[in-house]
C-alpha positions in Angstrom: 34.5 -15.1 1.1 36.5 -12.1 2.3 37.2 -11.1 5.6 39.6 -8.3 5.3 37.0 -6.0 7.3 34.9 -7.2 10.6 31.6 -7.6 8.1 32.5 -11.0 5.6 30.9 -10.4 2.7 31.0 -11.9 -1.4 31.3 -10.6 -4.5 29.8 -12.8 -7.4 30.8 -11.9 -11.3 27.0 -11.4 -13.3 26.8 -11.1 -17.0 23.5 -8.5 -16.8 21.0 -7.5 -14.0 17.8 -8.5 -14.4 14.6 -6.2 -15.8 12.5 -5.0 -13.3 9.5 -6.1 -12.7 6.4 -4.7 -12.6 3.1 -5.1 -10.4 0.2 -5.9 -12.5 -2.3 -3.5 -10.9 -2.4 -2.5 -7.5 -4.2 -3.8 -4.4 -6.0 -0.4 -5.0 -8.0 -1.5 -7.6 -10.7 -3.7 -6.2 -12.0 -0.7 -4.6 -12.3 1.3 -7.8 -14.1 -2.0 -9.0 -16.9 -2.4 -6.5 -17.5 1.4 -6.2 -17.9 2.2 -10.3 -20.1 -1.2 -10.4 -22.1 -0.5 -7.7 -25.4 2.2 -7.9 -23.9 4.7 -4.9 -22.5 7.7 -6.5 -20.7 9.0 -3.1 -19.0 6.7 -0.5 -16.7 6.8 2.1 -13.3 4.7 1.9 -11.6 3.4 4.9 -8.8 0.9 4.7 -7.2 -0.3 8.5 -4.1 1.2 8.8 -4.4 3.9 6.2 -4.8 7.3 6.6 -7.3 9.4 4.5 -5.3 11.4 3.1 -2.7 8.7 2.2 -6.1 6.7 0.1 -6.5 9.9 -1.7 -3.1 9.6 -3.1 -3.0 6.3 -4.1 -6.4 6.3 -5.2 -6.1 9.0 -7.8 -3.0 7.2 -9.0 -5.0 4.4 -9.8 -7.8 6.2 -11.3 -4.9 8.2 -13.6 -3.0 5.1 -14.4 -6.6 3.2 -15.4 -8.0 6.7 -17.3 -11.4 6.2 -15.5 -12.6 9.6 -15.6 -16.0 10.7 -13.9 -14.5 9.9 -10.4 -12.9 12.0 -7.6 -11.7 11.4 -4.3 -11.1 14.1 -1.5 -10.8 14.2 2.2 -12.8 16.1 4.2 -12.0 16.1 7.9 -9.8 12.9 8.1 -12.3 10.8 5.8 -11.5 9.5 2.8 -14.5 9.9 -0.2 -15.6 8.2 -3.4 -17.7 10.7 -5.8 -18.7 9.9 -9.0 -19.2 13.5 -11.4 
């Protein structure tokens, strides 16, 4: 260890980094599950903490990512919706 400033602080030799890794999925997807399974063809999506506008995004990243076409989600004063078209 080095102390030649007030922080101490290491510095190890490596012979590569490591890949990245990436998230199977997304904690996203269990919504686009139940809603293209079930029979409702327009629902509402809340998730605590989320805003509507924030689902929207992530949603239709999902839905992109997956190629599920047929759905669309908007926002319409604050609320978050599920459509199938």
């Amino acid at each position: 260890m080095f102390a030649m400033s007030d922080m101490p602080y290491e510095l190890k030799p490596v012979s590569e980094k490591p890949s990245r890794r990436y998230r199977k999925g997304s904690k996203y997807d269990p919504i686009l599950d139940a809603f293209m399974s079930g029979r409702n063809s327009l629902v509402t999506v809340d998730v605590e903490g989320k805003e509507a506008n924030y689902l929207r995004t992530q949603l239709n990243k999902r839905i992109e990512a997956k190629n599920l076409s047929g759905l669309k989600v908007s926002v319409v004063n604050d609320t978050c919706y599920l459509e199938k078209v």
